[in-house]
PyMOL Python script that loads the backbone (N, CA, C, O; Angstrom):
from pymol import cmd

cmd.read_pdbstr("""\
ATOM      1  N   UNK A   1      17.095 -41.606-127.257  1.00  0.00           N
ATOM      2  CA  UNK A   1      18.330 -41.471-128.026  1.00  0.00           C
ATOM      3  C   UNK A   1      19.288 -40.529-127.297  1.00  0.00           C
ATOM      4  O   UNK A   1      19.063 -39.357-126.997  1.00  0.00           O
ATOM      5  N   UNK A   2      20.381 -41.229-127.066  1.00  0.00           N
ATOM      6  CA  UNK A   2      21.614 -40.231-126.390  1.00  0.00           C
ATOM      7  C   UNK A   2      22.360 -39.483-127.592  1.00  0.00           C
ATOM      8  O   UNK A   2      22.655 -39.961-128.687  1.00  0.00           O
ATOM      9  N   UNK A   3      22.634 -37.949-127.026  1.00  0.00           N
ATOM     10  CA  UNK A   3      23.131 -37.381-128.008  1.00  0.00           C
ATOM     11  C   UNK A   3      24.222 -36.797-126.976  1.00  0.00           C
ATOM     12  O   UNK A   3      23.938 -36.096-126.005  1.00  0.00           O
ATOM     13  N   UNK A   4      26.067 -37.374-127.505  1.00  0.00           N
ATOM     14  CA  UNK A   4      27.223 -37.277-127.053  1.00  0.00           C
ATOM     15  C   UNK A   4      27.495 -35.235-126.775  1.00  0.00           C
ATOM     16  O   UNK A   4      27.337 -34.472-127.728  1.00  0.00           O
ATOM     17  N   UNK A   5      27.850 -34.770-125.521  1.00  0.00           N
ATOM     18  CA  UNK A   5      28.355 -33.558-125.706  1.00  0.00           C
ATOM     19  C   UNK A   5      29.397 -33.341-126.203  1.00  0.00           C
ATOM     20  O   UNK A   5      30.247 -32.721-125.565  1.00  0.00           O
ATOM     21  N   UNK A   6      29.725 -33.943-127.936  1.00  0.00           N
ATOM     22  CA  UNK A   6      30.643 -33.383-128.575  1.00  0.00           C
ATOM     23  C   UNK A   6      30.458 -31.766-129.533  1.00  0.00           C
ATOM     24  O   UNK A   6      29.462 -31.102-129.818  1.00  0.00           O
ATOM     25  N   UNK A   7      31.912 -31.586-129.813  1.00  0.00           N
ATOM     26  CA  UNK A   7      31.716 -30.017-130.014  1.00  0.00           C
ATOM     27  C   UNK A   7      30.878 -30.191-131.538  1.00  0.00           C
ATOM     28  O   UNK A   7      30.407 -29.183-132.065  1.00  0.00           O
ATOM     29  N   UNK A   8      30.810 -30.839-131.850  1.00  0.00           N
ATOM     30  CA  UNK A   8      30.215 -31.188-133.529  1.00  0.00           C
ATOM     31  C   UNK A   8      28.785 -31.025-132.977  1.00  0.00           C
ATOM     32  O   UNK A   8      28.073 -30.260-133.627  1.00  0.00           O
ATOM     33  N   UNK A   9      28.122 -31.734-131.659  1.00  0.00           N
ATOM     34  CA  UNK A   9      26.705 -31.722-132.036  1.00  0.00           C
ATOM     35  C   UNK A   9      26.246 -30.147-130.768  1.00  0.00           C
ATOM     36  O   UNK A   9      25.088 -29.776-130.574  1.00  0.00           O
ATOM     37  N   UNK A  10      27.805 -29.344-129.943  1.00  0.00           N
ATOM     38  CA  UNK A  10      27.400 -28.535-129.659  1.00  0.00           C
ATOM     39  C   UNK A  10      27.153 -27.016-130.647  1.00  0.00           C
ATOM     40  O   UNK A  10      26.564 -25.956-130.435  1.00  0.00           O
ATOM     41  N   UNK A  11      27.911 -27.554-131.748  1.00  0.00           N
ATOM     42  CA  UNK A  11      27.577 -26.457-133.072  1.00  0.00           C
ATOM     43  C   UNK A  11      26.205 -26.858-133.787  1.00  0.00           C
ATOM     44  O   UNK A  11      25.400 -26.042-134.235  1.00  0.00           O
ATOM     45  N   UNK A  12      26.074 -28.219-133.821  1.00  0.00           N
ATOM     46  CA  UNK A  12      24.762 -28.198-134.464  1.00  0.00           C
ATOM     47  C   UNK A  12      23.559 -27.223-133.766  1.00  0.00           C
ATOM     48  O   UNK A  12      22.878 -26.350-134.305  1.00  0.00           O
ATOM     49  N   UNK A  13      23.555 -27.752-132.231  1.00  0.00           N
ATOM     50  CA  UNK A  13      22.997 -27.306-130.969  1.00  0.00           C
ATOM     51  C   UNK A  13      23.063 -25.536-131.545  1.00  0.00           C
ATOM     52  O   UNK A  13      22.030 -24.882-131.689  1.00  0.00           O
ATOM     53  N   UNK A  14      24.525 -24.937-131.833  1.00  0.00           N
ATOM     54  CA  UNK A  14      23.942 -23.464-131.977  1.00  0.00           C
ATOM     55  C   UNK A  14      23.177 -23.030-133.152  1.00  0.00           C
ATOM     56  O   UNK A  14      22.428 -22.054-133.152  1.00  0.00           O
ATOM     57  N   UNK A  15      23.404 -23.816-134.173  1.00  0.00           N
ATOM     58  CA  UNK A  15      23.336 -23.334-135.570  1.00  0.00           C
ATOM     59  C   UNK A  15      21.213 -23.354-135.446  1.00  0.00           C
ATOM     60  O   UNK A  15      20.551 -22.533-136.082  1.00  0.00           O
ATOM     61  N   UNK A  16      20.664 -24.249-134.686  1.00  0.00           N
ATOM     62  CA  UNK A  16      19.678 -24.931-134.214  1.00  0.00           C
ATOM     63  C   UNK A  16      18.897 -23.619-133.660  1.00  0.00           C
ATOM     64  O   UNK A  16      17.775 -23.252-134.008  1.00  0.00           O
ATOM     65  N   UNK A  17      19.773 -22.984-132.693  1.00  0.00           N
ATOM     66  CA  UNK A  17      19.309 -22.377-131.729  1.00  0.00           C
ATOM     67  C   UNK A  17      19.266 -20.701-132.327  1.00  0.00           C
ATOM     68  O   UNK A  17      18.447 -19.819-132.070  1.00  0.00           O
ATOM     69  N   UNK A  18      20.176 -20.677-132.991  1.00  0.00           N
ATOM     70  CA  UNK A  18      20.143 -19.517-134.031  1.00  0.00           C
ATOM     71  C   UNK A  18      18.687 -18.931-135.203  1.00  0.00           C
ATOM     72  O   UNK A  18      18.061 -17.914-135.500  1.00  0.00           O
ATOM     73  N   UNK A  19      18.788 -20.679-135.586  1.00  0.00           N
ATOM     74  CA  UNK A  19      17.692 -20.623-136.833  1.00  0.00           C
ATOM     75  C   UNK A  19      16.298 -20.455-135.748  1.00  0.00           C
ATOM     76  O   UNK A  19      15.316 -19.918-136.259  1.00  0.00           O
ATOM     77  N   UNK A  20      16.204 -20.809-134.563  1.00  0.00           N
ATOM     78  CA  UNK A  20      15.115 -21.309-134.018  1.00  0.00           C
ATOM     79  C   UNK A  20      14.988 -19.163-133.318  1.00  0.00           C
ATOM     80  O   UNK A  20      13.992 -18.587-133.757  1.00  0.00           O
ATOM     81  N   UNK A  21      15.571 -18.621-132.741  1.00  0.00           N
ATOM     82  CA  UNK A  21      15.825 -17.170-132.517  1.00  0.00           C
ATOM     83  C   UNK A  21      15.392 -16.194-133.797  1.00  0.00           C
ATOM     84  O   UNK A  21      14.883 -15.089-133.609  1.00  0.00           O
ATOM     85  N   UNK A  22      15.657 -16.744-135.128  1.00  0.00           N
ATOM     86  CA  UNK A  22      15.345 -16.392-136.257  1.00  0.00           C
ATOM     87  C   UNK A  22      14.090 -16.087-136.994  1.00  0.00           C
ATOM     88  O   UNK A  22      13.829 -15.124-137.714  1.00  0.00           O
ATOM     89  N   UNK A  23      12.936 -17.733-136.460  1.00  0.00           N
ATOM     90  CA  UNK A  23      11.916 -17.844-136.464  1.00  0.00           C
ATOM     91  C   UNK A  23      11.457 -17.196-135.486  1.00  0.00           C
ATOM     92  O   UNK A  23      10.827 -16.306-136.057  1.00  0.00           O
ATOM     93  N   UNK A  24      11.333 -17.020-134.318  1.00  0.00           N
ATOM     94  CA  UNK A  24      11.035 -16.135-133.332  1.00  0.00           C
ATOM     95  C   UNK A  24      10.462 -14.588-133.583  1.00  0.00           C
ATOM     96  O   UNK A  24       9.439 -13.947-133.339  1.00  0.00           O
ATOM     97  N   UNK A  25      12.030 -14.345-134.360  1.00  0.00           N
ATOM     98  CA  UNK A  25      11.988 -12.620-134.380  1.00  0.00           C
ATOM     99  C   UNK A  25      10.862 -12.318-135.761  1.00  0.00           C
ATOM    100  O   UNK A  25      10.050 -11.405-135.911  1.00  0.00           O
ATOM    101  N   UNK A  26      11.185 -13.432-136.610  1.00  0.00           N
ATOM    102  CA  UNK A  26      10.269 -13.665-137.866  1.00  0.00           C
ATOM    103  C   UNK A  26       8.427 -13.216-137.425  1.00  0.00           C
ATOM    104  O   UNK A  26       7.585 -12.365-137.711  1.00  0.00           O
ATOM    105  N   UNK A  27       8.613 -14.649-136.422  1.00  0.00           N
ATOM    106  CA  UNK A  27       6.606 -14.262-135.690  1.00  0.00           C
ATOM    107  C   UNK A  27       6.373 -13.142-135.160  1.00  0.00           C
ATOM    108  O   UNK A  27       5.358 -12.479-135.370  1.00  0.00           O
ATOM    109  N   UNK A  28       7.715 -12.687-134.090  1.00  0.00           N
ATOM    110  CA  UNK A  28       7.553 -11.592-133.768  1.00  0.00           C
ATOM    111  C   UNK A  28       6.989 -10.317-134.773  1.00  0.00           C
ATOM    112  O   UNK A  28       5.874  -9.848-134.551  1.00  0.00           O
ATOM    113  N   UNK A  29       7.785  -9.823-135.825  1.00  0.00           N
ATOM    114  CA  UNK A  29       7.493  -9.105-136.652  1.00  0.00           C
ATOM    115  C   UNK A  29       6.267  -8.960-137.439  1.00  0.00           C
ATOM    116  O   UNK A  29       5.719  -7.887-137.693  1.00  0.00           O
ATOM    117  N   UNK A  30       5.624 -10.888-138.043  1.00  0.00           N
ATOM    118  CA  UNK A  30       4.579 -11.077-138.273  1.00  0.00           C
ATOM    119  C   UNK A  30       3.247 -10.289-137.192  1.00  0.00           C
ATOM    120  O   UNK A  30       2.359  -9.489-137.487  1.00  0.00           O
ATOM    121  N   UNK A  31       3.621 -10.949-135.863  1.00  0.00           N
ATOM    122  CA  UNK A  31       2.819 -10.184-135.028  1.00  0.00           C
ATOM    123  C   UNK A  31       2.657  -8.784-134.903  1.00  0.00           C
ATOM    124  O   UNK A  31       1.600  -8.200-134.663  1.00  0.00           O
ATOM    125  N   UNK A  32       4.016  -8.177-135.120  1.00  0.00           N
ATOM    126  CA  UNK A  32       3.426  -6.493-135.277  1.00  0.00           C
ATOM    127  C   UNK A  32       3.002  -6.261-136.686  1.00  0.00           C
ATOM    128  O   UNK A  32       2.297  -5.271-136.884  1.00  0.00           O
ATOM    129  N   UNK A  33       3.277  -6.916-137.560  1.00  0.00           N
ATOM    130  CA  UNK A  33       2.677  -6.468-138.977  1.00  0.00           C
ATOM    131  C   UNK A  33       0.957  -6.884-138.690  1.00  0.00           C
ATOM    132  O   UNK A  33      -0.033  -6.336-139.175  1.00  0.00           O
ATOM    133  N   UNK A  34       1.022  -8.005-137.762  1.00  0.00           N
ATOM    134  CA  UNK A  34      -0.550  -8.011-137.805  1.00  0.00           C
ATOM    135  C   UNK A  34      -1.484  -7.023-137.128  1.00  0.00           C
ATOM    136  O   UNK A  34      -2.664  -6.812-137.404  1.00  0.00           O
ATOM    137  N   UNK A  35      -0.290  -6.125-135.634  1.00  0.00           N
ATOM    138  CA  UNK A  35      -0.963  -5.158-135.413  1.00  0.00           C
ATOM    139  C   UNK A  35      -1.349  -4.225-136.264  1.00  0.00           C
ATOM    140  O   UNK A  35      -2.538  -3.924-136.157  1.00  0.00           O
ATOM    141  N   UNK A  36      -0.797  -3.714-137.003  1.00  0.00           N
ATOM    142  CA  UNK A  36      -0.640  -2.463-137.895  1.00  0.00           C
ATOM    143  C   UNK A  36      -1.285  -2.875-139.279  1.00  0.00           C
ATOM    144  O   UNK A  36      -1.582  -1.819-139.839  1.00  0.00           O
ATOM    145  N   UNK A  37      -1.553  -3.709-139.894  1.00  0.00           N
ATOM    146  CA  UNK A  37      -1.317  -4.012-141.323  1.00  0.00           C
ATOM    147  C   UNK A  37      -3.035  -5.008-141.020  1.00  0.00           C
ATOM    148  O   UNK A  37      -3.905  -4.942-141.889  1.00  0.00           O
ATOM    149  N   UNK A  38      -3.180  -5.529-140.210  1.00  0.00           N
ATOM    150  CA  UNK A  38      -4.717  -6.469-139.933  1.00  0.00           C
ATOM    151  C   UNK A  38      -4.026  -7.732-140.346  1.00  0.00           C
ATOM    152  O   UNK A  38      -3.075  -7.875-141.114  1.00  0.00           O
ATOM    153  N   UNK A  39      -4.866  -8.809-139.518  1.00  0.00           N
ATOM    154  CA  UNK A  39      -3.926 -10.154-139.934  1.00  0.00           C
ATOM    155  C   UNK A  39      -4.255 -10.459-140.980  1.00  0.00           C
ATOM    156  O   UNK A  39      -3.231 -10.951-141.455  1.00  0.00           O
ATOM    157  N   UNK A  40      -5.081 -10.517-141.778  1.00  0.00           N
ATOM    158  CA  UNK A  40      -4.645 -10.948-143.061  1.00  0.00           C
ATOM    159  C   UNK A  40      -3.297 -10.776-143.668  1.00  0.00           C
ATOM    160  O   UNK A  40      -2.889 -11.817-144.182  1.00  0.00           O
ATOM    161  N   UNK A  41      -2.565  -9.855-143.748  1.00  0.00           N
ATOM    162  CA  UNK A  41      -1.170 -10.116-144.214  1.00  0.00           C
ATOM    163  C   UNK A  41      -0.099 -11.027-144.046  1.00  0.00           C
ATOM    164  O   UNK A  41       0.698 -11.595-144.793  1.00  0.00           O
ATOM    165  N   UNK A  42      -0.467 -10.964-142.125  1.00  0.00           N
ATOM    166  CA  UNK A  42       0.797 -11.751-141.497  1.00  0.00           C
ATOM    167  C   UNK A  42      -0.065 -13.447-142.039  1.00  0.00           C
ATOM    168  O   UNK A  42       0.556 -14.323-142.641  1.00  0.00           O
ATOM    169  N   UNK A  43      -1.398 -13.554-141.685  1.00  0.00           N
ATOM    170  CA  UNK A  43      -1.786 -15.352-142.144  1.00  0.00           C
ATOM    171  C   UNK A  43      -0.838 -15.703-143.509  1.00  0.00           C
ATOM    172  O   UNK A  43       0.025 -16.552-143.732  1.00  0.00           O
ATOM    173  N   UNK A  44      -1.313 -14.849-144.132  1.00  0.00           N
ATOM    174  CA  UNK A  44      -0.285 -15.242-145.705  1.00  0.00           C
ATOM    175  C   UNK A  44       1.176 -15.216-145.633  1.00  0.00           C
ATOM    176  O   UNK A  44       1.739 -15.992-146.404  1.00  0.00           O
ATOM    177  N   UNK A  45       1.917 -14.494-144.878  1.00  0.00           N
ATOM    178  CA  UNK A  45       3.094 -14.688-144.884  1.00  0.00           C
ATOM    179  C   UNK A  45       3.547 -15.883-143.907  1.00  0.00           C
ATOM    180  O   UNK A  45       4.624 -16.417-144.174  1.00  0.00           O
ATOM    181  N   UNK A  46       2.770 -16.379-142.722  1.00  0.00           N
ATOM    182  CA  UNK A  46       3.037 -17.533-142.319  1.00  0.00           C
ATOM    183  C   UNK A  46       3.123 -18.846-142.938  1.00  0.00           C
ATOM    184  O   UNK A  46       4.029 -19.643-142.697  1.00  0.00           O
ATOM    185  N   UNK A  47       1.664 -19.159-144.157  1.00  0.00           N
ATOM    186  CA  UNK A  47       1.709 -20.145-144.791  1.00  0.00           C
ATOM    187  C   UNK A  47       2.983 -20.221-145.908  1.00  0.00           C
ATOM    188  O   UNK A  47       3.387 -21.248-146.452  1.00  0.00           O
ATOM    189  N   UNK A  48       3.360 -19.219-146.046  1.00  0.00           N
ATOM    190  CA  UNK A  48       4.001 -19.157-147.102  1.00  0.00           C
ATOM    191  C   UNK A  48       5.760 -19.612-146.851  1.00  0.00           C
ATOM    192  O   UNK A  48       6.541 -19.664-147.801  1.00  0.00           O
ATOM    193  N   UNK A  49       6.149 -19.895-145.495  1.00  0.00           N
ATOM    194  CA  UNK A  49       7.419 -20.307-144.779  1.00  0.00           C
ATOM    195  C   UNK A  49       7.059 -21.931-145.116  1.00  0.00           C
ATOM    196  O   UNK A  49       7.818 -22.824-144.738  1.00  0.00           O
TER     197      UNK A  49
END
""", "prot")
cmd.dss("prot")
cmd.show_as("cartoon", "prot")
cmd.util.cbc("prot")
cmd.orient("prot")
């Protein structure tokens, strides 16, 4: 599937790339809560997204 470099699907492209940076910093954090806190906390807060 071709997807046109119009500015409509280069905003989708950020809005995408934003939410996806979002989740990132999300695991990230999970991951230090799992240092500090034992993973049981962070497992539950993963299923729970």
């Amino acid at each position: 599937m071709e997807i046109e470099d119009t500015p409509a699907t280069a905003g989708m492209l950020e809005k995408k790339l934003a939410a996806f940076r979002k989740v990132l910093i999300e695991v990230k954090c999970n991951v230090d809560t799992a240092c500090t806190n034992g993973s049981q906390h962070a497992e539950q807060k993963k299923i729970h997204h």
